[in-house]
C-alpha positions in Angstrom: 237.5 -46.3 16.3 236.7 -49.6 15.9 234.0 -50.9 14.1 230.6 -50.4 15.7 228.3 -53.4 16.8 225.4 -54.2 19.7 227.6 -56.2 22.1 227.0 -59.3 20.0 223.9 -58.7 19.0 222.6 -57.8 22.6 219.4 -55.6 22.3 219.5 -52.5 24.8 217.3 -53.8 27.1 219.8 -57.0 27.6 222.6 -55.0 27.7 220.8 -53.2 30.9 219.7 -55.9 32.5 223.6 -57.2 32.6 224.4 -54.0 34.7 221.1 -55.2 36.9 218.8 -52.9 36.3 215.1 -53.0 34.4 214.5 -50.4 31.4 212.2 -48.1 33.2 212.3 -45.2 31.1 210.7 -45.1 27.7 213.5 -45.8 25.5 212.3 -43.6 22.4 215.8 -41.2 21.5 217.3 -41.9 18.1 221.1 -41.4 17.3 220.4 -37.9 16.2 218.6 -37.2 19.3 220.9 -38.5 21.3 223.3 -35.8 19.4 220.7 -33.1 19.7 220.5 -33.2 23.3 224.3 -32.5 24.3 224.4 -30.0 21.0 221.7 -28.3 22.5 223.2 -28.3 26.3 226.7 -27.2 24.5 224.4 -24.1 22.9 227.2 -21.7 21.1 224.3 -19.4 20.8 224.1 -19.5 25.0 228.0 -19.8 26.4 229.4 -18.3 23.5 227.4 -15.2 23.6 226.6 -14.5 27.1 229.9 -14.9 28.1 231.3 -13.3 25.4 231.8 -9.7 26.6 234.1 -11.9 29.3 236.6 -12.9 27.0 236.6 -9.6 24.6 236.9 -8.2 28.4 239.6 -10.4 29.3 242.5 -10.7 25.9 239.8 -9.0 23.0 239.5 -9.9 19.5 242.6 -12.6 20.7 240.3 -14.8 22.2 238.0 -15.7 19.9 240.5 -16.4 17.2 242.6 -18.4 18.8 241.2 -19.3 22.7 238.4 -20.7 20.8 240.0 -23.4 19.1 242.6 -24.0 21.7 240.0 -24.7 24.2 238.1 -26.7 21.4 241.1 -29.1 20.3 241.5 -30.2 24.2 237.8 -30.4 24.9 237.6 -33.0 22.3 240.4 -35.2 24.1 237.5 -35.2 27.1 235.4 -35.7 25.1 236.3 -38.8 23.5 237.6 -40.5 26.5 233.9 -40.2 28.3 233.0 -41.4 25.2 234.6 -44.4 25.2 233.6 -45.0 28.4 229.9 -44.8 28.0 229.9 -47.5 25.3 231.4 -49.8 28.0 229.2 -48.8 30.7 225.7 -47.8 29.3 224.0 -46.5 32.1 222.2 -43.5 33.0 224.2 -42.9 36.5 226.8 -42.5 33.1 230.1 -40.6 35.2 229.5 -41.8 38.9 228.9 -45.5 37.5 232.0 -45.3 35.7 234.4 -44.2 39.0 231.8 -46.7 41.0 232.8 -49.3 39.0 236.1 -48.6 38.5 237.8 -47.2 41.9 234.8 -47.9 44.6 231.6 -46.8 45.8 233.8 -43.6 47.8 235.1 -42.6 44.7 231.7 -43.1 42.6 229.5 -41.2 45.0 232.2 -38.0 45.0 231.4 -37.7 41.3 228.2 -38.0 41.4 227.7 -35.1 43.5 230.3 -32.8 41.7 228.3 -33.8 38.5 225.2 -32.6 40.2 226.7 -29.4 41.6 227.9 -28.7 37.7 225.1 -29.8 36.2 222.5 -27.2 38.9 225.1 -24.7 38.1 224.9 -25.2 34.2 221.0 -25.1 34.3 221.2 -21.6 36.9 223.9 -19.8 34.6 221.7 -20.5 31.1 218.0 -19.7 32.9 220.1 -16.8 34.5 221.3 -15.6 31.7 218.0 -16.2 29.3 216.5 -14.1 32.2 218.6 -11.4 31.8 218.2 -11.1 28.0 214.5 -11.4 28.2 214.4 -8.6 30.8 215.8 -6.2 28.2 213.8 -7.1 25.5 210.8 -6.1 27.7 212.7 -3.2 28.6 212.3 -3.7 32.4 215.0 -2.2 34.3 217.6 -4.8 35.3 217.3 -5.2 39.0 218.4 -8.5 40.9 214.6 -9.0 41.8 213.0 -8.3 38.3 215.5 -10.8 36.7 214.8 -13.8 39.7 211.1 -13.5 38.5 212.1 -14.6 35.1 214.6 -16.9 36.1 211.8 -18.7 37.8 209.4 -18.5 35.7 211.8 -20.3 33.2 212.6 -23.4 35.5 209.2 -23.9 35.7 208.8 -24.2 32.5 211.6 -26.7 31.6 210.6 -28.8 34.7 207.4 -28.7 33.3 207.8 -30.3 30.0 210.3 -32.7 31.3 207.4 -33.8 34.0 204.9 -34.5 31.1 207.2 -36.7 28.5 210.4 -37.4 26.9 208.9 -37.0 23.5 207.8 -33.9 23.5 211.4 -32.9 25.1 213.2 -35.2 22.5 210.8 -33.4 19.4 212.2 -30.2 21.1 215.7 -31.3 21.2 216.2 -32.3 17.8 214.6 -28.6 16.6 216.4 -27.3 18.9 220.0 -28.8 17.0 218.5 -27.6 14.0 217.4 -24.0 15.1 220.5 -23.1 16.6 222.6 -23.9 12.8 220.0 -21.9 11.4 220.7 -19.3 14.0 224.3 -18.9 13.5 223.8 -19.1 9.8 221.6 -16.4 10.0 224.4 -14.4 12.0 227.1 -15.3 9.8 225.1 -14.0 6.4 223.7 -11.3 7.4 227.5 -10.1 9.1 229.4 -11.5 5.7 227.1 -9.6 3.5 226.1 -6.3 5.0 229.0 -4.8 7.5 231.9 -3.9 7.4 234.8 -5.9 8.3 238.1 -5.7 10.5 241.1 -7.8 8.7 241.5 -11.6 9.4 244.6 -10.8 10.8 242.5 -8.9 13.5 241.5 -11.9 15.1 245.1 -13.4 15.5 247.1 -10.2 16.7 244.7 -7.7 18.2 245.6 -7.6 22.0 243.0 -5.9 24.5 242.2 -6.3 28.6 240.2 -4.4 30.3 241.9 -6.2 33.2 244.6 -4.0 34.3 246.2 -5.4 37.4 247.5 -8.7 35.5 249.6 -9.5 32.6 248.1 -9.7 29.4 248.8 -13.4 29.1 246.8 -14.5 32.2 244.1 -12.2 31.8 243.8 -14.3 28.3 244.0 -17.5 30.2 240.9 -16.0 32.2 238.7 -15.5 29.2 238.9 -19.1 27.9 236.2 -18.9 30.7 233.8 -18.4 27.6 234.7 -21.3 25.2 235.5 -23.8 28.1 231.4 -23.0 30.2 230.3 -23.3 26.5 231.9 -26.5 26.1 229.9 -28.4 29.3 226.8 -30.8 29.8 227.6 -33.0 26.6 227.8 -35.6 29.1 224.1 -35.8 28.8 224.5 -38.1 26.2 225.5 -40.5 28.7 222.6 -39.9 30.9 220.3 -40.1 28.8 221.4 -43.3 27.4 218.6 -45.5 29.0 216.5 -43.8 26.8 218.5 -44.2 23.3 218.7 -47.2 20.6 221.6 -48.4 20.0 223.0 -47.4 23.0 226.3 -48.0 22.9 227.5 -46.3 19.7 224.8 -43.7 19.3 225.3 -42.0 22.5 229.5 -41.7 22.1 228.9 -40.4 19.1 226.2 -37.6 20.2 229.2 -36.9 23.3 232.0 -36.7 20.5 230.2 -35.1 17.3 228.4 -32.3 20.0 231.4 -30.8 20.9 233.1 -31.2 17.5 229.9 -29.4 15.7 229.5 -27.0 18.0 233.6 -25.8 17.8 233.2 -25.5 13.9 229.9 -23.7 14.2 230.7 -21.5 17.2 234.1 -20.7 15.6 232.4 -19.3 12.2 229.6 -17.3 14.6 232.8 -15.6 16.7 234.8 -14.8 14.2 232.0 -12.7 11.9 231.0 -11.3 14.8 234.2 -10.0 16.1 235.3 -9.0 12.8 232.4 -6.7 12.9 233.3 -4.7 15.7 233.5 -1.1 14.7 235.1 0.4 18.6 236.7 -2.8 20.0 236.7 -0.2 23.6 232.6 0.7 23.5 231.8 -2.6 22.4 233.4 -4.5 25.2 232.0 -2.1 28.1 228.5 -2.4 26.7 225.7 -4.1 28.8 225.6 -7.0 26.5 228.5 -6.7 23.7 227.3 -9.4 21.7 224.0 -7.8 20.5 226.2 -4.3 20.7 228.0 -5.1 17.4 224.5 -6.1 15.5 223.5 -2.7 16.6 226.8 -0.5 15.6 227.2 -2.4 12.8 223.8 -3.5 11.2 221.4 -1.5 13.0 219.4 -1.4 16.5 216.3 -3.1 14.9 218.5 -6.6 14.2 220.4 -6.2 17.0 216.7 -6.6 18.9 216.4 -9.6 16.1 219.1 -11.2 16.8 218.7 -11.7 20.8 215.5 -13.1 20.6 217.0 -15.7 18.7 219.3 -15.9 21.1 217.2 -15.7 23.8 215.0 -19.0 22.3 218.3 -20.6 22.1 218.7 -20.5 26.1 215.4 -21.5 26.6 216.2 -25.0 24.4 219.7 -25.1 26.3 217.8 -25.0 29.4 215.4 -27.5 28.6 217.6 -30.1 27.8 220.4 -29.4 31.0 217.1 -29.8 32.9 216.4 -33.4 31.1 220.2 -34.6 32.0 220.2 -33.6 35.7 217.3 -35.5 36.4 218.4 -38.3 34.9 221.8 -38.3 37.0 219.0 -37.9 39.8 217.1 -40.5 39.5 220.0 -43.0 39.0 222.0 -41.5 42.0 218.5 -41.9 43.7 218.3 -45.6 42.6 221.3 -46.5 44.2 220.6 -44.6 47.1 222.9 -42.9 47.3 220.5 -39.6 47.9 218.9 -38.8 50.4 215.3 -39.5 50.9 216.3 -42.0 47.4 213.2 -43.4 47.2 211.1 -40.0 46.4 213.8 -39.0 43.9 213.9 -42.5 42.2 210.5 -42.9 41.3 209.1 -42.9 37.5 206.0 -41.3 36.9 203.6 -44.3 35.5 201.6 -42.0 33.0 204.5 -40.4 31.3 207.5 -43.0 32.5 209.8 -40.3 33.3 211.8 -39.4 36.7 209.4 -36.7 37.4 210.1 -36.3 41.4 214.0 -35.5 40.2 213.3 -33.5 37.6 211.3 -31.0 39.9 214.5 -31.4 42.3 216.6 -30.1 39.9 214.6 -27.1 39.1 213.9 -26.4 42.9 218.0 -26.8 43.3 219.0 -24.7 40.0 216.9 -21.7 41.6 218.4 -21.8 44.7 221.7 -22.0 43.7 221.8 -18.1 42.3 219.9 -17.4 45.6 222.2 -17.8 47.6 225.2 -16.5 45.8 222.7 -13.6 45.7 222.4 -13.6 49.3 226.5 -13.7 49.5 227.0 -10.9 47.4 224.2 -8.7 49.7 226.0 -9.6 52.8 229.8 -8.9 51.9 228.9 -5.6 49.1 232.5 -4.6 50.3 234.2 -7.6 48.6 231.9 -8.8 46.0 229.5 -7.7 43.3 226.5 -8.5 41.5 228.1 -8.8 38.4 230.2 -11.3 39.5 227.3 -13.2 39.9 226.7 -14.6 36.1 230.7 -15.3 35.9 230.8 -17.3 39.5 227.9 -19.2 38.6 229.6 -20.2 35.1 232.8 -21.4 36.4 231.3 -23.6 39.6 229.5 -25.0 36.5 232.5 -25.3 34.6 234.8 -26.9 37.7 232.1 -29.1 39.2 230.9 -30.6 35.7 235.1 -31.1 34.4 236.1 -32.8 38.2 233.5 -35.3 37.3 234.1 -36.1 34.0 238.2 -35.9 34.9 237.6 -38.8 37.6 236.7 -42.2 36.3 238.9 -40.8 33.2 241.8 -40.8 35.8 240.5 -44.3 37.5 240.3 -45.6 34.2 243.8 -45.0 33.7 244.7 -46.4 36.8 242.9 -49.9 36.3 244.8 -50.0 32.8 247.9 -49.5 34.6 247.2 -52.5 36.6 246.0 -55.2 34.5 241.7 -55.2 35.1 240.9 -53.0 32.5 241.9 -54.7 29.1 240.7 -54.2 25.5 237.8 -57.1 26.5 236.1 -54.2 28.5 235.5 -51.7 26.1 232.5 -51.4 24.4 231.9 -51.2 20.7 232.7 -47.3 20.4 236.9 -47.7 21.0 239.5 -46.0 21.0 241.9 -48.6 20.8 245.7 -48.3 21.6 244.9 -44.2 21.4 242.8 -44.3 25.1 245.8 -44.2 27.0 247.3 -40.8 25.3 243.8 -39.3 24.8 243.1 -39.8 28.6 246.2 -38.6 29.7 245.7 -35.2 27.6 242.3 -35.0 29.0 243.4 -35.1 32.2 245.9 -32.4 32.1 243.4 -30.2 30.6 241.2 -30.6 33.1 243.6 -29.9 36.2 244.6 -27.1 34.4 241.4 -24.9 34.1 240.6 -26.5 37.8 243.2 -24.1 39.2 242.8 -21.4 36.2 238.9 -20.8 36.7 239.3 -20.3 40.4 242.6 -17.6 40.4 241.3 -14.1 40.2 239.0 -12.2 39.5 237.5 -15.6 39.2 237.7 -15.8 43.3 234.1 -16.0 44.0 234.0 -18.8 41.8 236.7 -20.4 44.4 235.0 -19.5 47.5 231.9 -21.0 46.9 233.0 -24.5 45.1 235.7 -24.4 48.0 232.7 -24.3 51.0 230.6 -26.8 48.6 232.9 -29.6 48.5 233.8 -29.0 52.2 230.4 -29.4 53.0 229.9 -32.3 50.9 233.1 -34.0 52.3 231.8 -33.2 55.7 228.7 -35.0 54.7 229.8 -37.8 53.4 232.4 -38.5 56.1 229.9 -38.1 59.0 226.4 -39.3 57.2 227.5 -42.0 54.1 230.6 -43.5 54.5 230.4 -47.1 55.2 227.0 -46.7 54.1 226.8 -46.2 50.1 227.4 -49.4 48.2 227.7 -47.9 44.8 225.2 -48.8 42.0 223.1 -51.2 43.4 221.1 -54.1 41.0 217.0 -53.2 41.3 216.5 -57.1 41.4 218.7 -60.7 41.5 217.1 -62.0 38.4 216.6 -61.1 34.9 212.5 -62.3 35.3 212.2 -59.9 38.3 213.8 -57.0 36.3 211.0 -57.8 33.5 208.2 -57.3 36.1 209.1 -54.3 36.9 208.9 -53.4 33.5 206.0 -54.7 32.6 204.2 -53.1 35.9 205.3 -50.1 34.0 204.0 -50.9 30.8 201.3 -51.9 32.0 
């Protein structure tokens, strides 16, 4: 990396008003909050232990020792290419102004909306699964109807604090980094000191599927499902960089260090935890085989301990993917390139935060398990409700990894011809390494495009396949010709400081 600087001494605000637009949100997020926010979105205490009765299910003990940090080593190769880019372009449209800028208004407003669809996905598949986990700790019988009530209930509660301020959510978020360390510490001790233990060696060589109509080795593929959903919505670092100091090397270091804490972190929590299992065969057909081994091998007492900590965990994860949706909303919304734009773009005077697009993304996150809900009712032949949490994981995981994989890929392109030169990057670089890093990304991504979607994953398929029709569709008939890309709020730098000051006023 090169040495870090403010674009010459350029305060954030200057540096915003280059890209034409005013600093409308209260810019109050430190470098650790900027950090906190993606940490909390990444959540090993939400993907990793939700999903994790996927990927015993899938290739057992296997996964977690060595999918883990396979899926961890090329996650970081994204990850440092977005970050990268959002020192160059530090806006809060972060991905879709990156492929707007780089390949065209076309190619910006297709990212934009496969962000969005990952990002309502990521915020369904955490509130769905906090839901779940607070049904049983009530011990309310698991029915589709009793778990929607919760799941709203929680939307309405992140939307909620994200309506009345940034920083009480920023407060939140920086806890929120802090309590989920303390909650894996607290797994790890109390697993290292008072259960039994399998070998290391368990975690390297024992082989396990409960998938029996596929080949061990692509029912392991499949479970990387569980490291690679953990490992999304650190891109909120990017969105939420209107609201960070120091911009431009704070936020690519809360994308980069996010994922690389959370891999050292969630690698220590999975590997006490599957070394703990007592029957690998009970423990993976259990209702939620996370909290199963606290109960076999502690006792049922902190097993009921530990999933309210996890269960907080969600709620923080949930709060913060709620914070970086809306802030893709309001600056999709600002270049109109929504519809009805001008509700979504508006900043709430009071609390100066894009309150109309933060209650779209709850309303939108709701819906979104709805109607897979509604799918599964209509074809109970074909599909079932469990497939719900796992199709609602991966759209998350494809939508959120297409739009990250884009301007990464246009980037590349404008390299190879010349307009993108070492003049462009911002003070976060990764010098003559972007090429190679960008390149790996890339391949990772296409990769788990077309693993994530193969089955049993093919309810996953057929409803990201119908979304981006429709959105195609959509765009083809209602936008083309139409969306200009980001779009400058005024012509002059004194007209984007009234608007400000209306707002601080």
């Amino acid at each position: 990396m090169s040495a870090p600087n403010r674009a010459g001494g350029a305060s954030d605000r200057q540096v915003l008003h280059r890209f034409g637009y005013a600093q409308q949100l209260l810019r109050d997020l430190g470098g650790f909050s900027n950090f906190a926010i993606s940490f909390s979105i990444i959540s090993i205490l939400t993907g990793a232990v939700t999903l994790y009765g996927v990927g015993l299910n899938a290739g057992g003990p296997v996964v977690m020792g060595i999918g883990w940090p396979l899926v961890t080593f090329f996650v970081l190769f994204v990850a440092a290419a977005m970050a990268e880019l959002a020192s160059a372009i530090p806006t809060s449209g972060a991905l879709y102004h990156w492929a707007s800028f780089l390949g065209g208004p076309a190619w910006g407003w297709m990212t934009a909306w496969l962000n969005l669809i990952g990002l309502i996905a990521a915020i369904a598949g955490i509130d769905y699964g906090c839901a779940e986990f607070i049904v049983r700790l009530l011990g309310r019988s698991k029915t589709p109807q009793t778990v929607m009530s919760v799941f709203a209930a929680l939307v309405v509660s992140h939307a909620w604090l994200n309506h009345v301020g940034i920083r009480a959510v920023a407060r939140l978020n920086d806890f929120s980094a802090i309590y989920h360390v303390a909650g894996v510490a607290i797994v790890i001790l109390a697993l290292a000191f008072f259960s039994a233990k399998q070998p290391v060696s368990w975690l390297f060589t024992k082989t396990f599927t409960t998938v029996k109509e596929q080949p061990y080795w692509f029912a392991f593929l499949g479970g990387l499902l569980q490291a690679q959903w953990t490992y999304t919505g650190y891109d909120a670092s990017a969105h939420t960089i209107e609201e960070t100091r120091n911009a431009r090397v704070s936020a690519p270091w809360g994308i980069y260090l996010s994922v690389a804490v959370s891999g050292f972190f969630g690698y220590l929590m999975l590997a006490f935890v599957t070394l703990a299992i007592k029957d690998l065969a009970a423990t993976a057909s259990a209702d939620i085989p996370f909290v199963h081994v606290f109960e076999t091998a502690l006792n049922p007492t902190f097993g009921r301990t530990v999933l309210w900590v996890v269960t907080v965990a969600m709620w923080f994860c949930g709060l913060s993917c709620v914070t970086s949706t809306s802030r893709l909303i309001f600056a999709f919304a600002r270049d109109r390139g929504m519809p009805r734009s001008t509700t979504w773009a508006r900043v709430s005077k009071r609390w100066r935060t894009p309150a109309a697009a933060v209650w779209l993304a709850a309303a939108l996150s709701f819906l979104l398990p709805c109607a897979i809900l509604a799918l599964v009712t209509a074809f109970p032949q074909r599909l079932d409700f469990s497939k719900l949490y796992p199709a609602v994981t991966g759209i998350s995981t494809i939508g959120l990894y297409l739009s990250y994989g884009i301007p990464l890929l246009l980037k590349l392109r404008a390299i190879g011809r010349g307009v993108w030169t070492s003049k462009a990057n911002g003070p976060w670089s990764l010098g003559h390494w972007s090429v190679p890093v960008n390149l790996i990304a890339l391949i990772w991504i296409a990769f788990i495009t077309v693993l994530f979607v193969l089955p049993p994953n093919e309810l996953t398929g057929y409803i990201f396949a119908a979304t981006v029709v429709v959105m195609l569709a959509f765009y083809f008939l209602r936008v083309r010709g139409k969306f200009r890309g980001p779009v400058p709020q005024a012509k002059s730098q004194d007209e984007l400081i009234g608007i400000e000051s209306e707002l601080e006023n």
